[in-house]
One Martini backbone bead per residue (centre of mass of N, CA, C, O) as a GRO file, in nm:
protein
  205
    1UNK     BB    1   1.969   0.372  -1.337
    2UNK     BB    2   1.872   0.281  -1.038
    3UNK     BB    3   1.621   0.151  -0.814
    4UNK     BB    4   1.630   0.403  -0.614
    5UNK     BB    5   1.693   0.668  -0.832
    6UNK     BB    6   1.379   0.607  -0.950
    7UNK     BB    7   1.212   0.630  -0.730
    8UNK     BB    8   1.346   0.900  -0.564
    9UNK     BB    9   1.231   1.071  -0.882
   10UNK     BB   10   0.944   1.003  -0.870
   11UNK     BB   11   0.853   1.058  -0.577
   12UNK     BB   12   0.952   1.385  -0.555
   13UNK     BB   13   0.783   1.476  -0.812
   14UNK     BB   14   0.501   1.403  -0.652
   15UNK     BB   15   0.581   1.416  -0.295
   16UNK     BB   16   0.838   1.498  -0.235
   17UNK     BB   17   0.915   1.486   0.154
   18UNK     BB   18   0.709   1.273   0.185
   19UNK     BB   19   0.640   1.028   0.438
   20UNK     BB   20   0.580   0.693   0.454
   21UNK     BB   21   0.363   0.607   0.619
   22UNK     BB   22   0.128   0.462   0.839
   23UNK     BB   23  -0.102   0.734   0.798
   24UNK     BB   24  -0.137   0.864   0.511
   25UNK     BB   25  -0.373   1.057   0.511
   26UNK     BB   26  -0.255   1.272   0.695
   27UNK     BB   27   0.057   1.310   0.535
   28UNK     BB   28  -0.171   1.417   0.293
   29UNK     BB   29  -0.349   1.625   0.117
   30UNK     BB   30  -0.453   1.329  -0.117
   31UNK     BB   31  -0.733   1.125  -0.015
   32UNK     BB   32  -0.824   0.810   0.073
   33UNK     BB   33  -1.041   0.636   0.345
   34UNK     BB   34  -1.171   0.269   0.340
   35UNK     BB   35  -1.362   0.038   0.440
   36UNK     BB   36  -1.292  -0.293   0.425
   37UNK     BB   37  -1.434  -0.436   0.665
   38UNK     BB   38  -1.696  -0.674   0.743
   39UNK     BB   39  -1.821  -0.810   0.967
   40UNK     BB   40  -1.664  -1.075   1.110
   41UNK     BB   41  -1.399  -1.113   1.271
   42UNK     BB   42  -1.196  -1.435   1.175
   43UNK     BB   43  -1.335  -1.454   0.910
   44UNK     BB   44  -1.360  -1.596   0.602
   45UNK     BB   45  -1.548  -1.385   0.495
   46UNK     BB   46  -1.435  -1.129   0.569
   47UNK     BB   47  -1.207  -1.131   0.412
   48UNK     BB   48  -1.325  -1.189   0.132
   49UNK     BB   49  -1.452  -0.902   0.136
   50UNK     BB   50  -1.232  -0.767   0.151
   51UNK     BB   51  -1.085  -0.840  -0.114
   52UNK     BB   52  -1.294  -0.746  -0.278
   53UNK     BB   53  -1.280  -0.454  -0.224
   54UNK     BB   54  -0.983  -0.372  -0.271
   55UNK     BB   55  -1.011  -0.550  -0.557
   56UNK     BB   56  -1.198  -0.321  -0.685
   57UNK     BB   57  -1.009  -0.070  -0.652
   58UNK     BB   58  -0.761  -0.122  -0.786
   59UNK     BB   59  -0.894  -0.198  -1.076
   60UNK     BB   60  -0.935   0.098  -1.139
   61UNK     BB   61  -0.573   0.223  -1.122
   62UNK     BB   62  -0.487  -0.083  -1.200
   63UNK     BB   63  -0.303  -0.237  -1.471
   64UNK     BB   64  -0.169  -0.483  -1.569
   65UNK     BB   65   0.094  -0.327  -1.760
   66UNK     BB   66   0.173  -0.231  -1.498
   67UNK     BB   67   0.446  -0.061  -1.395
   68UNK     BB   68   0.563  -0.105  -0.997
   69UNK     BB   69   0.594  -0.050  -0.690
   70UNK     BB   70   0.714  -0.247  -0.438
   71UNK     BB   71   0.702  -0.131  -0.073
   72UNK     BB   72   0.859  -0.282   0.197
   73UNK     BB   73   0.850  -0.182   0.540
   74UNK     BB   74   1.077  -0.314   0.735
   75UNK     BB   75   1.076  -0.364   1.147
   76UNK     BB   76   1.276  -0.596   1.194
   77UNK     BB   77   1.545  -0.695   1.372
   78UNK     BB   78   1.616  -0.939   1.117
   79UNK     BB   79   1.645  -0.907   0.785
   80UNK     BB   80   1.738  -1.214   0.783
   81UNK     BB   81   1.486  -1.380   0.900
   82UNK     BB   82   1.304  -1.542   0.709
   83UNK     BB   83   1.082  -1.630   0.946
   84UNK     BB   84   0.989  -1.305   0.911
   85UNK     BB   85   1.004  -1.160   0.718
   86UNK     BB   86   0.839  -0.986   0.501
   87UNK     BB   87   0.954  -1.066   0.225
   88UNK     BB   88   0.919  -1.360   0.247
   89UNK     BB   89   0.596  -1.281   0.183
   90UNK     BB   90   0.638  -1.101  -0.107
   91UNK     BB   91   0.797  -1.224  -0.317
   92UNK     BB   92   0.635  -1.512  -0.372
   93UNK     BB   93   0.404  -1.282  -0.527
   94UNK     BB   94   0.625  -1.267  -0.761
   95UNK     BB   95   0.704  -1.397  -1.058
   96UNK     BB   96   0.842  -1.114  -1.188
   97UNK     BB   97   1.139  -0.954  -1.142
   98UNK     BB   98   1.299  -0.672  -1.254
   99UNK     BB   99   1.351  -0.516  -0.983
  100UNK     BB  100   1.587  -0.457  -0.697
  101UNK     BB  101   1.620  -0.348  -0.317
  102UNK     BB  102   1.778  -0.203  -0.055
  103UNK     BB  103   1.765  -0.040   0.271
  104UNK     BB  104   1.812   0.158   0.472
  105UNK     BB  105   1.595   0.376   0.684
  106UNK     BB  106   1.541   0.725   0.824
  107UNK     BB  107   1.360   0.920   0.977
  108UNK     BB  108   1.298   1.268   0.948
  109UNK     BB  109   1.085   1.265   1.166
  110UNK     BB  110   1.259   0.997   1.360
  111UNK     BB  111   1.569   0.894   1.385
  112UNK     BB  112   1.495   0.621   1.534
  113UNK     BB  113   1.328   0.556   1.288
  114UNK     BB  114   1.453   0.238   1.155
  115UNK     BB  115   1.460   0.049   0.830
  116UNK     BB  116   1.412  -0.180   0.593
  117UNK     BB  117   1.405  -0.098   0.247
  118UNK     BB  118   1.176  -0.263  -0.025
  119UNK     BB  119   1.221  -0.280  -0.387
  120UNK     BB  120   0.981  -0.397  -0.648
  121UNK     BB  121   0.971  -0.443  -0.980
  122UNK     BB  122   0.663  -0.478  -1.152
  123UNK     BB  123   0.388  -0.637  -1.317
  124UNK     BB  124   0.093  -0.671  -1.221
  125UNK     BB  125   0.044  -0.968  -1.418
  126UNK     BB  126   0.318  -1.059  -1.185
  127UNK     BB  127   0.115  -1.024  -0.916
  128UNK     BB  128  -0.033  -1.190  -0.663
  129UNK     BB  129  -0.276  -0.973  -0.556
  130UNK     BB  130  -0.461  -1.133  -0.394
  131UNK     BB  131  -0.287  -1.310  -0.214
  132UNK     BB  132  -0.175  -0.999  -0.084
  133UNK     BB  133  -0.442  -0.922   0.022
  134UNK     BB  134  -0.445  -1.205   0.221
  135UNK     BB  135  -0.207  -1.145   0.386
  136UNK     BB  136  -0.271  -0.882   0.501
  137UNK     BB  137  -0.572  -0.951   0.609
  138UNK     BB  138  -0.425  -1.146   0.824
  139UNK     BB  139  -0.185  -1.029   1.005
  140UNK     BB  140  -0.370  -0.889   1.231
  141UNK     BB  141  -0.437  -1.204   1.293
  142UNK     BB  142  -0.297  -1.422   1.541
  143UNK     BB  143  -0.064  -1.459   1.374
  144UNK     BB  144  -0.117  -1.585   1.061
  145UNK     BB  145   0.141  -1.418   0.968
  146UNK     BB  146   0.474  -1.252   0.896
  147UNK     BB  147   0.343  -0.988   0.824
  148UNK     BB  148   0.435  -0.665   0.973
  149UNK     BB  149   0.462  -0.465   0.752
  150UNK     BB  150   0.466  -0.232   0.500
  151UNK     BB  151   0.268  -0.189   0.203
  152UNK     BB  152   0.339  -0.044  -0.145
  153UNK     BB  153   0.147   0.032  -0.410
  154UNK     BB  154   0.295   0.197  -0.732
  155UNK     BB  155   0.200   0.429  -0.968
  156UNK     BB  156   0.357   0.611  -1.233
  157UNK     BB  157   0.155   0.668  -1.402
  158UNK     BB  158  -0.076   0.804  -1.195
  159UNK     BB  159   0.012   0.869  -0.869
  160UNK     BB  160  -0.029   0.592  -0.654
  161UNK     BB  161  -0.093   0.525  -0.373
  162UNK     BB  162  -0.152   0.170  -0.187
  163UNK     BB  163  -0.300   0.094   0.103
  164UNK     BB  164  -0.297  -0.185   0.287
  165UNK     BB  165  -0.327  -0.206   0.631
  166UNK     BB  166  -0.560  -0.404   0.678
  167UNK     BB  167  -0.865  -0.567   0.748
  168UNK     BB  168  -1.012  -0.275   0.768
  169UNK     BB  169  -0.793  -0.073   0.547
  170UNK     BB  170  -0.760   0.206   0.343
  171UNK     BB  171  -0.501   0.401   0.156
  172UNK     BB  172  -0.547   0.688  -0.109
  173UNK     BB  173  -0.283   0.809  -0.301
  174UNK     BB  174  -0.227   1.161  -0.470
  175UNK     BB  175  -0.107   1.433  -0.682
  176UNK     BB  176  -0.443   1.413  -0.787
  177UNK     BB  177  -0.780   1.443  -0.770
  178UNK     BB  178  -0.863   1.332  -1.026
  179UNK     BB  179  -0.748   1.034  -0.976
  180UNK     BB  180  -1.003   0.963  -0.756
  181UNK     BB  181  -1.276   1.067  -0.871
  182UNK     BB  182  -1.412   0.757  -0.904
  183UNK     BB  183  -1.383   0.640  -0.639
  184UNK     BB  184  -1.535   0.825  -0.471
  185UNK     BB  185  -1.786   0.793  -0.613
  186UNK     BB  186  -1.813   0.504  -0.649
  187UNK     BB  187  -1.686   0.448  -0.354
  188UNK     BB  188  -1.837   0.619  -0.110
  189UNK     BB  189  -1.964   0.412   0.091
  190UNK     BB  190  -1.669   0.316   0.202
  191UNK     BB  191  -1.624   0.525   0.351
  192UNK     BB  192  -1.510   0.679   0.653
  193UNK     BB  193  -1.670   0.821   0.872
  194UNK     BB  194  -1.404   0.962   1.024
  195UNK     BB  195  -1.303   1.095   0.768
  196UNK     BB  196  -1.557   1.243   0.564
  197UNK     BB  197  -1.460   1.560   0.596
  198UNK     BB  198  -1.205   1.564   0.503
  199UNK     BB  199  -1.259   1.436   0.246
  200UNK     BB  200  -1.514   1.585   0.116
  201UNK     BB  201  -1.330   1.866   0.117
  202UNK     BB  202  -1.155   1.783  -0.117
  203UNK     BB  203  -1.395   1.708  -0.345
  204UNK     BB  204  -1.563   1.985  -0.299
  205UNK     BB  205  -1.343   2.201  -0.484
   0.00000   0.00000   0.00000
């Protein structure tokens, strides 16, 4: 089995036909969306800090010899321009890549939105995972960098999806309400305030 039809057989069986949106929490059932920035923006330590709290939320979720995926929705106008595509800046930050491929992706809820779709598999130890996410939290600011796509990174040990989406936050997604429930109380205070009755919600039932 190819590595589009390995993820698309994971994918579906724990998220059916919901697709990876920009706005994960809204998407999806389960999930919780963290404040991941605290601070002045475009400071060094702001940064900083983004990436501490992330790679702590992350390091409770996935471990080293976890085998994932890494799935990037880029929406370059031309996925062949190395000098911007996104995969440019997310490739060279896996050491060792199992397997990859690509392939044209068109929104089932909106036909115009066309995008290339690249997925990665490798193990979370061959992947330069704070330096990812330090690429991530600089893209939105001043055009720091030029990752500019989704990042999404796919745990299927426990059907976890990762998204760190900007300087700002975080969005963490399973199909199993039990897997999130030690981040939920562990960092309960970095939930994002404006989704809070939304998440409490899922996890007071």
């Amino acid at each position: 089995m190819d590595l589009k039809a390995t993820f698309d057989k994971f994918y579906e069986n724990h998220f059916g036909n919901r697709e990876l949106t920009f706005a994960l929490l809204y998407g999806f059932p389960i999930g919780i969306r963290f404040e991941i920035g605290i601070g002045t923006v475009y400071d060094e330590t702001y940064i900083k800090n983004a990436v501490s709290r992330v790679s702590s939320i992350f390091d409770m979720l996935f471990s080293k010899t976890d085998t994932i995926f890494v799935v990037v929705n880029s929406f370059e106008d031309d996925p062949n321009d190395l000098a911007d595509n996104d995969i440019s800046t997310v490739r060279p930050l896996v050491n060792r890549i199992q397997n990859e491929c690509n392939f044209v992706f068109t929104s089932a809820e909106d036909e115009e939105l066309t995008f290339t779709r690249y997925i990665i598999q490798a193990s979370v130890q061959d992947i330069q995972i704070k330096k990812l996410f330090e690429e991530i939290a600089w893209s939105d600011i001043d055009g720091r960098n030029s990752l500019r796509g989704c990042v999404y990174l796919i745990n299927p040990r426990n059907g976890i999806i990762f998204r760190f989406y900007d300087y700002q936050g975080l969005d963490v997604i399973s199909s199993e309400k039990a897997q999130l429930e030690r981040i939920y109380s562990k960092f309960n205070s970095w939930i994002l305030d404006y989704d809070r009755k939304r998440i409490d919600g899922i996890f007071a039932v």
